[in-house]
Structure formats: structure tokens, C-alpha cells
PyMOL Python script that loads the backbone (N, CA, C, O; Angstrom):
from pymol import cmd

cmd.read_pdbstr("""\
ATOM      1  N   UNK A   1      -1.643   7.755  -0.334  1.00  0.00           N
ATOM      2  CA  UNK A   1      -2.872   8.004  -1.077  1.00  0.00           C
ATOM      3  C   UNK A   1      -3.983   7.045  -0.639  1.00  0.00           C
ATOM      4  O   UNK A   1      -5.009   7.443  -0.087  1.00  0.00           O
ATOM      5  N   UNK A   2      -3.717   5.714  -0.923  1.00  0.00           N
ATOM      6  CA  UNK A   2      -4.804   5.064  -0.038  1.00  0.00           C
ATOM      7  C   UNK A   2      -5.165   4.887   1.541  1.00  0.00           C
ATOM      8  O   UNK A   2      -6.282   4.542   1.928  1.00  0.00           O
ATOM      9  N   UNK A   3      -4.361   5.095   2.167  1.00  0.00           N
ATOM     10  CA  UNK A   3      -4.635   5.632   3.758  1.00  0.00           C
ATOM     11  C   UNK A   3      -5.356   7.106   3.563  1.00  0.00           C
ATOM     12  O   UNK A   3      -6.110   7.224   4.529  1.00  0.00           O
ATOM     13  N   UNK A   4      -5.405   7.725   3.123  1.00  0.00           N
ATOM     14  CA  UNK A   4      -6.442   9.225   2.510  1.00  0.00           C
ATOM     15  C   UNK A   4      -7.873   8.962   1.953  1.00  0.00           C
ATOM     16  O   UNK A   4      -9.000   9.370   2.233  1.00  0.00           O
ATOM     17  N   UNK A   5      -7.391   8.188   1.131  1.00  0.00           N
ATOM     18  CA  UNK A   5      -9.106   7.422   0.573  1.00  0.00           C
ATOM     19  C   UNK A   5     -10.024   7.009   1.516  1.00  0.00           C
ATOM     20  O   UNK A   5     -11.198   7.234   1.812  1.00  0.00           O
ATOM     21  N   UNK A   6      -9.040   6.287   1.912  1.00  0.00           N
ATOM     22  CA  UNK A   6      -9.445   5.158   3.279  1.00  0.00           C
ATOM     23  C   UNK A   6     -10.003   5.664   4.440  1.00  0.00           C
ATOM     24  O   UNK A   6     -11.017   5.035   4.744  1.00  0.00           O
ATOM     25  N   UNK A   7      -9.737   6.528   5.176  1.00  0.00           N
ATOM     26  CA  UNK A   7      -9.897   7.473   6.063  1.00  0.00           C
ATOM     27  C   UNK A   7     -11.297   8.373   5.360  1.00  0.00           C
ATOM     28  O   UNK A   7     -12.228   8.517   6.152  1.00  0.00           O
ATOM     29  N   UNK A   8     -11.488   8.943   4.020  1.00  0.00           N
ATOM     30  CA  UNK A   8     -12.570   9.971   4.240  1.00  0.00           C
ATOM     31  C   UNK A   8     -13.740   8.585   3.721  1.00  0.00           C
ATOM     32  O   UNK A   8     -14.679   8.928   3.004  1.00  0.00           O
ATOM     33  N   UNK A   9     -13.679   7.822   3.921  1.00  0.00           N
ATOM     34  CA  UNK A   9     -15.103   7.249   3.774  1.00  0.00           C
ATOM     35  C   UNK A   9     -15.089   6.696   5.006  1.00  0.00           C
ATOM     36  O   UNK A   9     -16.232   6.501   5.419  1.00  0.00           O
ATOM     37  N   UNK A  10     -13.941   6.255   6.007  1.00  0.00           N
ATOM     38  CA  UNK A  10     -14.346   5.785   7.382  1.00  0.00           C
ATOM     39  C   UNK A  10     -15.194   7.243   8.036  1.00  0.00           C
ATOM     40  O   UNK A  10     -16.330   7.226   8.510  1.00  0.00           O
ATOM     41  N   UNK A  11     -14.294   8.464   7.905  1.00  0.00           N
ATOM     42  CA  UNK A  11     -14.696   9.516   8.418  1.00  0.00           C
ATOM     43  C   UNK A  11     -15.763   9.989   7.951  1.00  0.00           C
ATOM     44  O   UNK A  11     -16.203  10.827   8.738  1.00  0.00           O
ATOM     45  N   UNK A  12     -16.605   9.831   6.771  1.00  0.00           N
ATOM     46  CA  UNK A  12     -17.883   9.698   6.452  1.00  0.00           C
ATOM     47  C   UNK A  12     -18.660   8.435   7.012  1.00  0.00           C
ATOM     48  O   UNK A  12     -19.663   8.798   7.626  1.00  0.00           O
ATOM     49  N   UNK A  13     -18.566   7.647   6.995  1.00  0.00           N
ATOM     50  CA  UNK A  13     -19.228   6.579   8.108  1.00  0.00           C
ATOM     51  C   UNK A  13     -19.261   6.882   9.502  1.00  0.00           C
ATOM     52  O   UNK A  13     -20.373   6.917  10.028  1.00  0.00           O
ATOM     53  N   UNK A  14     -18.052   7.153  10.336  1.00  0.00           N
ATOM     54  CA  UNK A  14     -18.531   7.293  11.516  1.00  0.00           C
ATOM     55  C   UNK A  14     -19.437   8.545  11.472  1.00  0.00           C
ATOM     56  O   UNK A  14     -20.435   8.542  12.192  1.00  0.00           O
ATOM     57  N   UNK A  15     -19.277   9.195  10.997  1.00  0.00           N
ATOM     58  CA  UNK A  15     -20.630  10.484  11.367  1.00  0.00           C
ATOM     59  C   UNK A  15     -22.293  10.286  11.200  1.00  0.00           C
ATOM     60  O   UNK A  15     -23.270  10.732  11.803  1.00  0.00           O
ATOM     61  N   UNK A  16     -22.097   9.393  10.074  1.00  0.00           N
ATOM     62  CA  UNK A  16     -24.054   9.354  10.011  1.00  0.00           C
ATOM     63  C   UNK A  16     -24.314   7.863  11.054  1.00  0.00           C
ATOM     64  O   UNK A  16     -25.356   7.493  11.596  1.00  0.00           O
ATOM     65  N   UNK A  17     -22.695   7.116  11.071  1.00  0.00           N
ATOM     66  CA  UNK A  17     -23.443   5.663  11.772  1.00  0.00           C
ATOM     67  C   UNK A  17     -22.772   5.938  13.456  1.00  0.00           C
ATOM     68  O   UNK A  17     -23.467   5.605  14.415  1.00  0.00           O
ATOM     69  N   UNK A  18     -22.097   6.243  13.563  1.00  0.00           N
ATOM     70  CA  UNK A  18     -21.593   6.537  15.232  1.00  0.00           C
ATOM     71  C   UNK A  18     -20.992   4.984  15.838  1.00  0.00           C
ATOM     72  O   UNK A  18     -21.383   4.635  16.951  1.00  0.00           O
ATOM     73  N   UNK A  19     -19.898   3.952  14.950  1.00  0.00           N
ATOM     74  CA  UNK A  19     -20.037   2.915  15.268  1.00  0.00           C
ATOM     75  C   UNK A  19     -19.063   3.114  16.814  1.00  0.00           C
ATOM     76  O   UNK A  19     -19.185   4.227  17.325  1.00  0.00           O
ATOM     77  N   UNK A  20     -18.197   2.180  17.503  1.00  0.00           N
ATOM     78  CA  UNK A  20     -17.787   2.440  18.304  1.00  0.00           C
ATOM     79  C   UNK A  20     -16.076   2.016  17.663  1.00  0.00           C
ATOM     80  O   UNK A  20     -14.972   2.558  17.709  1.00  0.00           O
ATOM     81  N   UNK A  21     -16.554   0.945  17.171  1.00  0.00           N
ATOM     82  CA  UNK A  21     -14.872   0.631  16.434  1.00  0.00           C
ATOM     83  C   UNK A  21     -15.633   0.469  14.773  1.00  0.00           C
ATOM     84  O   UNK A  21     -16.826   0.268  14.545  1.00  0.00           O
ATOM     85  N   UNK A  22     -14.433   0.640  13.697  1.00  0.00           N
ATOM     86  CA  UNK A  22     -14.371   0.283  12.373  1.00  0.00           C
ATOM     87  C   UNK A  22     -13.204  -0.959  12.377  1.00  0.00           C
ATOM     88  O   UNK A  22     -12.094  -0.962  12.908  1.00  0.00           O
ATOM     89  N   UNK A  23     -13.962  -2.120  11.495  1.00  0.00           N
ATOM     90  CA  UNK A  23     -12.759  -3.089  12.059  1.00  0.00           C
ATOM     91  C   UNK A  23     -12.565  -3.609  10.135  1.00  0.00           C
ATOM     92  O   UNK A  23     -13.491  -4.096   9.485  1.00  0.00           O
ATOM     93  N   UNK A  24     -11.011  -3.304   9.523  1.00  0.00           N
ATOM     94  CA  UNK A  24     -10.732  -3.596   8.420  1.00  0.00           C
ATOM     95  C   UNK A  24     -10.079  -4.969   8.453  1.00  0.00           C
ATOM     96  O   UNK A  24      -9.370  -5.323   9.395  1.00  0.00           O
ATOM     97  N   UNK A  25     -10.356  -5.774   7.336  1.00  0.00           N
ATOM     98  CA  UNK A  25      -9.971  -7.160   7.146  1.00  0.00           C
ATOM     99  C   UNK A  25      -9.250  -7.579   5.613  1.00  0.00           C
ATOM    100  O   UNK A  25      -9.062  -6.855   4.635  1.00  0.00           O
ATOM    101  N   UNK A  26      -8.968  -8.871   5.792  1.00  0.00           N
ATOM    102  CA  UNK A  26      -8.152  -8.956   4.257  1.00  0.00           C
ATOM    103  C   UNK A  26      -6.390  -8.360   4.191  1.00  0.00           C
ATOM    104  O   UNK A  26      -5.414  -8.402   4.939  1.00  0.00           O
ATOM    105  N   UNK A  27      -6.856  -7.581   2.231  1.00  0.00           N
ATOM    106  CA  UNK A  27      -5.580  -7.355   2.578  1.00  0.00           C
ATOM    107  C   UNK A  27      -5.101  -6.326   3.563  1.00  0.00           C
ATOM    108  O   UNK A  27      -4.025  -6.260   4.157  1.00  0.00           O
ATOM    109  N   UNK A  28      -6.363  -5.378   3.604  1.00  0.00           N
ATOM    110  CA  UNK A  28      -6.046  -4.104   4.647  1.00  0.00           C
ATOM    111  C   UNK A  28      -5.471  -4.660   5.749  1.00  0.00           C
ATOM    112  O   UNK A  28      -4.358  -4.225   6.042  1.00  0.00           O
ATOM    113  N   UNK A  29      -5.777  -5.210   6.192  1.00  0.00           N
ATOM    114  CA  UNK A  29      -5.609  -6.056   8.057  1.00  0.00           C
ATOM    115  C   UNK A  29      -4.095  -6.427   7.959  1.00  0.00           C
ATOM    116  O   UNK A  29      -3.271  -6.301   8.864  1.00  0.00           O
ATOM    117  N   UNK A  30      -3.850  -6.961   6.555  1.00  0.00           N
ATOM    118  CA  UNK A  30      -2.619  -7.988   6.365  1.00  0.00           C
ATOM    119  C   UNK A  30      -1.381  -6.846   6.150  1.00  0.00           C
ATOM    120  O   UNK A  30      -0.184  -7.099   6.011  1.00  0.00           O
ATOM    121  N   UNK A  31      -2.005  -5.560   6.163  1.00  0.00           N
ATOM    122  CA  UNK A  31      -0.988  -4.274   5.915  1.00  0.00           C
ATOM    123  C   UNK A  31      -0.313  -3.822   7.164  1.00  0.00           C
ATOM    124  O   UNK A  31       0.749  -3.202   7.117  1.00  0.00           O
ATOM    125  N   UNK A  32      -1.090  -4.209   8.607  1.00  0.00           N
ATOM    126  CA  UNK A  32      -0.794  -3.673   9.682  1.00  0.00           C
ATOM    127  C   UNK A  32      -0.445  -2.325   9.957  1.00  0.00           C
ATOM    128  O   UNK A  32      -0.838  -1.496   9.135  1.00  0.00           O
ATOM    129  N   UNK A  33       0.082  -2.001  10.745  1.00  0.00           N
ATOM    130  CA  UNK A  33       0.744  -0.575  11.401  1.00  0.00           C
ATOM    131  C   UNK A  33       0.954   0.158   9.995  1.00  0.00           C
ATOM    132  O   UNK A  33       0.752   1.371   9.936  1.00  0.00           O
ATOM    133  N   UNK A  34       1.271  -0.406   9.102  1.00  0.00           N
ATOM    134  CA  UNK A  34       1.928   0.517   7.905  1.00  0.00           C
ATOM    135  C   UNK A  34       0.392   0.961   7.016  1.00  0.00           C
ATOM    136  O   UNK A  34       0.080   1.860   6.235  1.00  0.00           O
ATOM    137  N   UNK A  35       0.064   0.406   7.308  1.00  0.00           N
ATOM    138  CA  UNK A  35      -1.575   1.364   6.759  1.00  0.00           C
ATOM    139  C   UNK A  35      -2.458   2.104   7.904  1.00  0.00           C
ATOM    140  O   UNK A  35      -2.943   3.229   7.785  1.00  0.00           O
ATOM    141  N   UNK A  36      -2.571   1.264   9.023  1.00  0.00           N
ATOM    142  CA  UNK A  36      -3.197   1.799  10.150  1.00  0.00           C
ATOM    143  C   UNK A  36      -3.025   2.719  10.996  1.00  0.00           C
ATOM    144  O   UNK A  36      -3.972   3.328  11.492  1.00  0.00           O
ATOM    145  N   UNK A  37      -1.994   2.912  11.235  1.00  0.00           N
ATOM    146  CA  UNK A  37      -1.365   4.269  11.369  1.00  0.00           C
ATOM    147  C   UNK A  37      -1.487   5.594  10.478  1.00  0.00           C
ATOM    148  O   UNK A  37      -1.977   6.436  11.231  1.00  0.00           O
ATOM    149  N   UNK A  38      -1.296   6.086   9.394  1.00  0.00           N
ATOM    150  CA  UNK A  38      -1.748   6.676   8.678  1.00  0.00           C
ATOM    151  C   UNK A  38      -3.453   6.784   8.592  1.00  0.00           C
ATOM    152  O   UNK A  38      -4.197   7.764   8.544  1.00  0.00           O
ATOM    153  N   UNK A  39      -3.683   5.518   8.595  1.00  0.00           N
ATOM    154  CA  UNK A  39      -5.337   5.935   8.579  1.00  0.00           C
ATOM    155  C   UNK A  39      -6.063   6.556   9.737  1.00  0.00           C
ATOM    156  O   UNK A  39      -7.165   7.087   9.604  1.00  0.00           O
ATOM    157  N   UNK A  40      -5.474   6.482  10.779  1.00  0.00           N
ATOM    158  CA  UNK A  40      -6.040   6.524  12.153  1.00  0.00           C
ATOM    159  C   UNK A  40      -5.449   8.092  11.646  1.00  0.00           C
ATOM    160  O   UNK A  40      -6.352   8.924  11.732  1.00  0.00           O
ATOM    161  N   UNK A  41      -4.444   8.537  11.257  1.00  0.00           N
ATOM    162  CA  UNK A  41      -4.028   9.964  11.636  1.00  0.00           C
ATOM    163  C   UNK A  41      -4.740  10.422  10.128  1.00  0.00           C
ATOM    164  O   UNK A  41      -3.969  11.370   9.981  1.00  0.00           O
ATOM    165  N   UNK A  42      -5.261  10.463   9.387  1.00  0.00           N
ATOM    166  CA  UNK A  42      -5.573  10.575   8.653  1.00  0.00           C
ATOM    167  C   UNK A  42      -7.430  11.118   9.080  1.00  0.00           C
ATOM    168  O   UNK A  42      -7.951  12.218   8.902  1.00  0.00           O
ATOM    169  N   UNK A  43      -8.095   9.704   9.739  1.00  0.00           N
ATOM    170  CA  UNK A  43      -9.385  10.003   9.951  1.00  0.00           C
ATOM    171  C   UNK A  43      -9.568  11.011  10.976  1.00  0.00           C
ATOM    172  O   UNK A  43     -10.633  11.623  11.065  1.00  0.00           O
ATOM    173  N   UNK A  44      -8.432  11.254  11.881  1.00  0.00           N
ATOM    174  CA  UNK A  44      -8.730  12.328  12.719  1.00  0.00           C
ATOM    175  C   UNK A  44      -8.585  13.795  12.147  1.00  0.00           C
ATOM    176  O   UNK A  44      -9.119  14.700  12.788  1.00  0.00           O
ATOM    177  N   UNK A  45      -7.764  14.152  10.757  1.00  0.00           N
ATOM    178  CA  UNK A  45      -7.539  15.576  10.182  1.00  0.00           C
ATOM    179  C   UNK A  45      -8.949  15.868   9.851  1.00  0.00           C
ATOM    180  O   UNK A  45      -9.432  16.965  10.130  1.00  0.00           O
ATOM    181  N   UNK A  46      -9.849  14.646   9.087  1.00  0.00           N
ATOM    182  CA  UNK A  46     -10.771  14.510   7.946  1.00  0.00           C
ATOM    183  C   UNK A  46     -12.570  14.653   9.060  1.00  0.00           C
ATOM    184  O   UNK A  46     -13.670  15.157   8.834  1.00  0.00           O
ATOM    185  N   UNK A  47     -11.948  13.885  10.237  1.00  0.00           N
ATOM    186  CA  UNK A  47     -13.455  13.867  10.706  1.00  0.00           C
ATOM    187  C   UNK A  47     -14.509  15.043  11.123  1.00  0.00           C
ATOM    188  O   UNK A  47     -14.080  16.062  10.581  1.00  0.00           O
ATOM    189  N   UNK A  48     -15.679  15.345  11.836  1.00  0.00           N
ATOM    190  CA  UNK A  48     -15.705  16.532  12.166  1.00  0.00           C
ATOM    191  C   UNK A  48     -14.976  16.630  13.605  1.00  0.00           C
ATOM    192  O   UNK A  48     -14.688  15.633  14.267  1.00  0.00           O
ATOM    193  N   UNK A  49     -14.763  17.706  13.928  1.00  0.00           N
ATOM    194  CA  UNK A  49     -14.300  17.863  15.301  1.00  0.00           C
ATOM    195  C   UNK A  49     -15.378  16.710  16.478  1.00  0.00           C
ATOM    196  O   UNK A  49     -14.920  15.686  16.985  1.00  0.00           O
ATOM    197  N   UNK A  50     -16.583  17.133  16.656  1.00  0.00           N
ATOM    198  CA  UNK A  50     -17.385  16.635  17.687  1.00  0.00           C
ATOM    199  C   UNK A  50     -17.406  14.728  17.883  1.00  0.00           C
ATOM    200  O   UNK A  50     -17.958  14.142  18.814  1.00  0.00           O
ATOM    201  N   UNK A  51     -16.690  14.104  16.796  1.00  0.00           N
ATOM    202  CA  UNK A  51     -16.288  12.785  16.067  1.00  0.00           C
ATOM    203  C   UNK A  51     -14.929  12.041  16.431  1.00  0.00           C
ATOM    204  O   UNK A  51     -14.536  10.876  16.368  1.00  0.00           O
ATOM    205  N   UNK A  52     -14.346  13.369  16.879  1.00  0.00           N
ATOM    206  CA  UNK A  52     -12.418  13.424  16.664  1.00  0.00           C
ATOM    207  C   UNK A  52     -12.361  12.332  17.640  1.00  0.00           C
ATOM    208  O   UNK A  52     -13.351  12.374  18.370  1.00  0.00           O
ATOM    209  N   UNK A  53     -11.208  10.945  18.041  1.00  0.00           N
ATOM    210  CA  UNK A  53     -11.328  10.143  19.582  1.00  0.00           C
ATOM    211  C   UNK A  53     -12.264   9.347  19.491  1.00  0.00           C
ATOM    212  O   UNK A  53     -11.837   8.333  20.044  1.00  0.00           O
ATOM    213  N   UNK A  54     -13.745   9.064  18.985  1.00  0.00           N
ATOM    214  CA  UNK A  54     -14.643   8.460  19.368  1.00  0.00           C
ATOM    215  C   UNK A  54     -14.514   6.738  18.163  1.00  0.00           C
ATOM    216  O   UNK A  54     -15.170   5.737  17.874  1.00  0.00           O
ATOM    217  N   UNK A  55     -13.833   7.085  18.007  1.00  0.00           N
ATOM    218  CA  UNK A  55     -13.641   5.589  16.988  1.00  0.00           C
ATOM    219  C   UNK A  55     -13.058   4.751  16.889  1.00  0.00           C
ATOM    220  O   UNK A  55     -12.838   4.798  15.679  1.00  0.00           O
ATOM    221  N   UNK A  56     -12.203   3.289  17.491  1.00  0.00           N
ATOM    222  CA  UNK A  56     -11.236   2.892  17.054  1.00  0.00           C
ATOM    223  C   UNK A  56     -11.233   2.051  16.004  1.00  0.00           C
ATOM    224  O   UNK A  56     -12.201   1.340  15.737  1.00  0.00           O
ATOM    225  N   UNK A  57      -9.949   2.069  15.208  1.00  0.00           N
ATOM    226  CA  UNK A  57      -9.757   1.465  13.862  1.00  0.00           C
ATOM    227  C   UNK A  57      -9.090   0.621  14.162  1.00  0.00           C
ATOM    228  O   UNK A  57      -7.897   0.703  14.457  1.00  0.00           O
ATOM    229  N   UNK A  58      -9.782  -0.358  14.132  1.00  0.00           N
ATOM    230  CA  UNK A  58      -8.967  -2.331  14.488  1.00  0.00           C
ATOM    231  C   UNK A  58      -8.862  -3.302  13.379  1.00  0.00           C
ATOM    232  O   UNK A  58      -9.673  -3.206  12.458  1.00  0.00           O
ATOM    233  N   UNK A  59      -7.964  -4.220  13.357  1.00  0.00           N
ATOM    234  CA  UNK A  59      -7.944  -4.768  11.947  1.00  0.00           C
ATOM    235  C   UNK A  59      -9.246  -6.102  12.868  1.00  0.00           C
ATOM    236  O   UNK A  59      -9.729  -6.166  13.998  1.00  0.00           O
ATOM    237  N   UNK A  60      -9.338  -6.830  11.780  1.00  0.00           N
ATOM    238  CA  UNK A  60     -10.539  -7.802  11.837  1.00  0.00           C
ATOM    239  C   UNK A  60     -10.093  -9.221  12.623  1.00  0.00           C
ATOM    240  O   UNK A  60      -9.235  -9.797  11.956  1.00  0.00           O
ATOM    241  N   UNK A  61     -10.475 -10.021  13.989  1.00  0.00           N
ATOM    242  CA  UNK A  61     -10.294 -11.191  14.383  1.00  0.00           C
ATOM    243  C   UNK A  61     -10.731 -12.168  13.642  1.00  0.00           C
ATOM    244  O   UNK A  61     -10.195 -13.276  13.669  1.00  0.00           O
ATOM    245  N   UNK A  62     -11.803 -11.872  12.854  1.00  0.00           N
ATOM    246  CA  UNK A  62     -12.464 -12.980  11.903  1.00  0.00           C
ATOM    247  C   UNK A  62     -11.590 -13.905  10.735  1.00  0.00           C
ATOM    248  O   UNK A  62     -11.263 -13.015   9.951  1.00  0.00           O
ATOM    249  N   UNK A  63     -11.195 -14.809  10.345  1.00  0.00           N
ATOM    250  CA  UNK A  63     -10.796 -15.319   9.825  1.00  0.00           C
ATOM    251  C   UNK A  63     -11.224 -14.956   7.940  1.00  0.00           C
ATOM    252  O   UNK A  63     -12.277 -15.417   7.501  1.00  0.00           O
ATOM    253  N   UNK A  64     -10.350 -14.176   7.070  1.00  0.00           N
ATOM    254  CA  UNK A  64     -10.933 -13.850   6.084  1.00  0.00           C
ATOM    255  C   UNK A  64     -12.062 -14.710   5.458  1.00  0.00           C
ATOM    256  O   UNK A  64     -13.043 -14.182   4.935  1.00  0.00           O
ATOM    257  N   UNK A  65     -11.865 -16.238   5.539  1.00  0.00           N
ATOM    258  CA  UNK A  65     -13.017 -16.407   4.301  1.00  0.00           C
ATOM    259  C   UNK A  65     -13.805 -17.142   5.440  1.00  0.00           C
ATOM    260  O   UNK A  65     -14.047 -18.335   5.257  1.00  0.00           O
ATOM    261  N   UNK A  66     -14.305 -16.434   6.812  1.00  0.00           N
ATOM    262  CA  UNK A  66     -15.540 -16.755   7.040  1.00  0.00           C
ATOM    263  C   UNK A  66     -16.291 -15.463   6.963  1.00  0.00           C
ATOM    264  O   UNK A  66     -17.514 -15.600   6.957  1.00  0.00           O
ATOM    265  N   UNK A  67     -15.873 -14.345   6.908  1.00  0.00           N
ATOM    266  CA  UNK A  67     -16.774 -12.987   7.206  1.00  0.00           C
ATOM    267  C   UNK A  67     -18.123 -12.973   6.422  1.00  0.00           C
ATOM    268  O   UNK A  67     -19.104 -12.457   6.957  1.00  0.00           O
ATOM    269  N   UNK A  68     -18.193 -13.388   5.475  1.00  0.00           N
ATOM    270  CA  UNK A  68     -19.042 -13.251   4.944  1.00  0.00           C
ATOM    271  C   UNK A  68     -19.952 -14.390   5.356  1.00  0.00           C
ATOM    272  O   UNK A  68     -21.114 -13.995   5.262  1.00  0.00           O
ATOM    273  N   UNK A  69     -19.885 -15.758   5.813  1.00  0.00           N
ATOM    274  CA  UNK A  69     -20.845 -16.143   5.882  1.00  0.00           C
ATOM    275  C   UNK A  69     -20.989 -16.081   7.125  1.00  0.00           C
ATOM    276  O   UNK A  69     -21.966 -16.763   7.435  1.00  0.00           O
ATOM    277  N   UNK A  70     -20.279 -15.376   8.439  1.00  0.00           N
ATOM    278  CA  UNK A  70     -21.141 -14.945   9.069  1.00  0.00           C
ATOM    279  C   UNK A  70     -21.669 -13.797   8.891  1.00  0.00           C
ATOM    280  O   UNK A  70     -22.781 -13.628   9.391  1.00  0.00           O
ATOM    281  N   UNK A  71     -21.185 -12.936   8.311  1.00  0.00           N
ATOM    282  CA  UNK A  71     -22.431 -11.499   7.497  1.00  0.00           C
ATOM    283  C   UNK A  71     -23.746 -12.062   7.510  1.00  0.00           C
ATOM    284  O   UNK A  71     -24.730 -11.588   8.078  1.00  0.00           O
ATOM    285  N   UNK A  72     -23.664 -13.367   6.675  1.00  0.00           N
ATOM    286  CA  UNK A  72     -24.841 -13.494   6.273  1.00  0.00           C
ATOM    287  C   UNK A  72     -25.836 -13.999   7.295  1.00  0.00           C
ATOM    288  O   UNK A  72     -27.021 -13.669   7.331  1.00  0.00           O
ATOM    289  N   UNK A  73     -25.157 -14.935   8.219  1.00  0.00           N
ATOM    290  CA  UNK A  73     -25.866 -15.812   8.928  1.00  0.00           C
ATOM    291  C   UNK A  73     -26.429 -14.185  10.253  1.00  0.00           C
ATOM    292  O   UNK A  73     -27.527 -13.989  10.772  1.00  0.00           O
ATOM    293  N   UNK A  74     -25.551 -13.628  10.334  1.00  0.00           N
ATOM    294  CA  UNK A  74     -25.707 -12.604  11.400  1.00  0.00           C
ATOM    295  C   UNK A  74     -27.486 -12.211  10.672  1.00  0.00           C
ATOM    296  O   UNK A  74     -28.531 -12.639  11.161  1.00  0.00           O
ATOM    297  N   UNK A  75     -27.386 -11.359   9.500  1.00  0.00           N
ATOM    298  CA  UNK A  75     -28.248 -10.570   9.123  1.00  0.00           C
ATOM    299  C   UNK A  75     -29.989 -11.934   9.006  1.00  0.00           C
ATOM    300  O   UNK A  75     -31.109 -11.431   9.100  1.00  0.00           O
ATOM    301  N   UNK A  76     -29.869 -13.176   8.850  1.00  0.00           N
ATOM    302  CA  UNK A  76     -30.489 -13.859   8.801  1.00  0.00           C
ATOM    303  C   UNK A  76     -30.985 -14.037  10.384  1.00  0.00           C
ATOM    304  O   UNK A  76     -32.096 -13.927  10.902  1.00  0.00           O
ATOM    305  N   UNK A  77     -29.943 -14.295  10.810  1.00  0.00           N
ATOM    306  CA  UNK A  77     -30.378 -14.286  12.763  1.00  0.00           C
ATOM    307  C   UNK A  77     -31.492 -12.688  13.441  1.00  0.00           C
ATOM    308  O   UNK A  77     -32.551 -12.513  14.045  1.00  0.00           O
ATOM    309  N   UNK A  78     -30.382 -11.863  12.838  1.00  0.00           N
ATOM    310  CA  UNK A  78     -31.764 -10.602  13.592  1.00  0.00           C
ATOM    311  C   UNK A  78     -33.168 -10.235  12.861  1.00  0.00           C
ATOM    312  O   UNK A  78     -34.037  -9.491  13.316  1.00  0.00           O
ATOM    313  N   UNK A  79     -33.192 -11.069  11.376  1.00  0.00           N
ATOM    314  CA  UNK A  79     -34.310 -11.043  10.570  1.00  0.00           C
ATOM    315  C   UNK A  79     -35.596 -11.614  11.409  1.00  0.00           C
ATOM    316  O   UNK A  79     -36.773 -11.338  11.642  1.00  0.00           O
ATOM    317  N   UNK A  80     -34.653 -12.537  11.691  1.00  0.00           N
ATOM    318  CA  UNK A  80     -35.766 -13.892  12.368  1.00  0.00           C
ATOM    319  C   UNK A  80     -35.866 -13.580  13.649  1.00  0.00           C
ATOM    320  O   UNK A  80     -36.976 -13.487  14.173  1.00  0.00           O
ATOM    321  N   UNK A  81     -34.788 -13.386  14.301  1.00  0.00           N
ATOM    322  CA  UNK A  81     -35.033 -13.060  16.009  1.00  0.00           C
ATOM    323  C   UNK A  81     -36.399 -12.151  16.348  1.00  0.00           C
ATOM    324  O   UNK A  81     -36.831 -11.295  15.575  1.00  0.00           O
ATOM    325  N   UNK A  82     -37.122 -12.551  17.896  1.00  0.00           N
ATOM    326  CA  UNK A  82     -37.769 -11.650  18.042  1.00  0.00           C
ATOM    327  C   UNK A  82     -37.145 -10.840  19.160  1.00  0.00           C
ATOM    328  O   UNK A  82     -37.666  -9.786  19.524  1.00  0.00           O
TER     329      UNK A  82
END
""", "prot")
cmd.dss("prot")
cmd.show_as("cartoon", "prot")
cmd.util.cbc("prot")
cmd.orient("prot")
């Protein structure tokens, strides 16, 4: 059930954003193969066809409790960048 959940909002994301990978972190990440698998076969039933292949679903290199402050520092960097 949650590899189903999981999958139609990735598979609603990749369509309006076109990322190249979706990368899950935490406990998702800490689930490995036993969630990721399902989700990967999951987002391919759910996506549109023209979508199907174009995505990979990677768990996260980031160390959980920095993501966010580089979230933040990221979104602060291209604010300011010219």
C-alpha cells in the first residue's frame, strides 16, 4: 500500500517536473530494495506511457539531518546568485 501511494505522487511529479532522478531519504532510504523495488514497479504501471524509463528512483547520499540545511542554503545560493 505505501509503495502505491508512493509511486502515484512520484508519477505525478515526474510529469509536470521532468526531473531526471527522484532521490528518497530517511526512513524511506533506510527501507531499501524492500520499498524500492515495488515503487520503481509501481511508478512505471501508474506513469503516462511517454514518462515510462525516464526516471530513476535513488535513495538519498545526503546525510539525513543535513538535507535540510542544505535545502536551505541551496535555495538561498540561487536567490542571490547572478
Amino acid at each position: 500500500f505505501t509503495a502505491e501511494k508512493l509511486a502515484a505522487g512520484i508519477a505525478d511529479a515526474v510529469v509536470f517536473s521532468s526531473p531526471e532522478a527522484v532521490f528518497l531519504f530517511g526512513g524511506l532510504a533506510r527501507a531499501g530494495e524492500m520499498l524500492f523495488d515495488p515503487v520503481r514497479k509501481y511508478v512505471d504501471l501508474k506513469i503516462m506511457p511517454i514518462f515510462r524509463g525516464t526516471v530513476k528512483i535513488l535513495p538519498s547520499g545526503i546525510p539525513e539531518n543535513n538535507a535540510a540545511v542544505l535545502g536551505s542554503a541551496a535555495l538561498i545560493w540561487n536567490k542571490t546568485s547572478l
